[in-house]
C-alpha positions, -999 to +999 in steps of 0.1 A: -071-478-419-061-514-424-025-507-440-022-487-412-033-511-385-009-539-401+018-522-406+018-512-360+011-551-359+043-561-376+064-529-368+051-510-339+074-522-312+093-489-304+134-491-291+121-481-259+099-511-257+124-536-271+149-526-252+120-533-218+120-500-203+087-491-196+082-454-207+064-426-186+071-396-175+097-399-149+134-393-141+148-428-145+121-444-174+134-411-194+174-414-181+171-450-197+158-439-230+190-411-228+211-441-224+194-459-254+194-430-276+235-427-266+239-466-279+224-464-310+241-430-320+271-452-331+271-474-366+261-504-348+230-521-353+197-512-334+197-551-321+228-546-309+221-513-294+190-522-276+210-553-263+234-531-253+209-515-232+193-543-214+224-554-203+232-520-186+201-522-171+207-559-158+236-541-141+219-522-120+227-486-139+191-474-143+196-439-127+222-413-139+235-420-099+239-459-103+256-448-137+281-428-123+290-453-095+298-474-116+334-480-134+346-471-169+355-511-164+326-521-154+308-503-179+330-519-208+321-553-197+286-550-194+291-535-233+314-565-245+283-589-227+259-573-252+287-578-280+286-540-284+322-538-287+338-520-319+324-484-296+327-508-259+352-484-247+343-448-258+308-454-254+315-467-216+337-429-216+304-413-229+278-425-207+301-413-175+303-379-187+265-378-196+259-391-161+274-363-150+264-339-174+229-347-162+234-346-128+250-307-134+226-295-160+193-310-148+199-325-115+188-361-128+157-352-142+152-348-175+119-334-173+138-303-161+152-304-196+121-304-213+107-275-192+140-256-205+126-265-243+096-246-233+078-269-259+092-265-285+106-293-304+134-280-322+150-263-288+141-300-273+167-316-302+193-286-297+195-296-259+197-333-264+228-332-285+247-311-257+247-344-246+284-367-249+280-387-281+247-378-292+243-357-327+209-347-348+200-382-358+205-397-318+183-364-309+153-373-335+158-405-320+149-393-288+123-373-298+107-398-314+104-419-287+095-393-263+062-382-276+049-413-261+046-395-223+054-358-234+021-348-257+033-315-268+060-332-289+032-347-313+031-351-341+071-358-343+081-380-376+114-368-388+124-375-421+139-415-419+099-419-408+088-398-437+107-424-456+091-455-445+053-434-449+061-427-483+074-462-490+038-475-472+022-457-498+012-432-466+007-398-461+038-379-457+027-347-440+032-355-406-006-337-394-018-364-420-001-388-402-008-381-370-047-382-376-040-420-387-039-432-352-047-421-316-026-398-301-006-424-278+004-444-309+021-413-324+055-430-315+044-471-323+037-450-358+065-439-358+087-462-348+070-489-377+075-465-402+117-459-397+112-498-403+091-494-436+121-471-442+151-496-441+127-522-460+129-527-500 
């Protein structure tokens, strides 16, 4: 569908891919995308947020282990860089305790927490926001981004993508959806669409 084929042209880039982490399924691609679902679960802008997240990766703090080695300084600065600073110092707090909360619940591998959703998408959400800082919206987030390496999420549009499909003049069941595009662009889909959403 043309409409459908310009609207992944001019909106398609998921956070993941903005923010240059190079998805698959694998403990530090997916610890990254934790780290980027944490920044944007504040009122700051996605730009921001995804900035935000480069520069922790610049730092070197791609693994929950690099994380925690790092100081809550250290952490602050590499936020203030990014000009992520109304949230620079409880979000630096946040990401040291999810470090750690990682390393005890899953032992750095969040595939471990999707085996613990035993596919089910729902249970997958509940998990993510026992997570410091992350809440419903930072775990649809996630999810949405995920079903890029982890099939048995798909179809996943929650409702801000429902939004943006309605506003595209677009199906709004998301089995509709889905069938609009192959099912490795579920998340480019869906990740234009939360665009469409914020659009007049």
């Amino acid at each position: 569908m043309r409409r459908v084929d310009e609207l992944l042209a001019e909106h398609g880039t998921t956070f993941a891919e903005e923010a240059g982490i190079k998805l698959a399924d694998k403990p530090q691609p997916l610890y990254r995308l934790l780290v980027l679902t944490t920044l944007l679960s504040t009122r700051i802008s996605a730009d921001i947020a995804v900035a935000a997240a480069r520069e922790l990766s610049r730092s070197g703090w791609r693994s929950p282990a690099a994380m925690r080695d790092s100081t809550w300084q250290q952490r602050v600065d590499a936020l203030g860089r990014a000009h992520y600073v109304r949230y620079d110092e409880s979000t630096s707090h946040h990401l040291g305790e999810s470090a750690e909360f990682i390393r005890d619940e899953y032992r750095d591998d969040l595939r471990r927490m999707a085996d613990a959703a035993g596919g089910d998408p729902r249970r997958l959400e509940k998990l993510i926001t026992e997570f410091p800082r992350i809440g419903p919206t930072g775990a649809q987030i996630f999810c949405r981004e995920a079903q890029a390496v982890w099939p048995w999420l798909r179809p996943y549009f929650d409702r801000k993508a429902l939004d943006g499909a309605k506003k595209a003049g677009l199906p709004t069941d998301p089995g509709r959806l889905a069938k609009l595009v192959p099912g490795d662009d579920s998340a480019r889909l869906a990740a234009a669409l939360v665009r469409r959403s914020s659009q007049r």
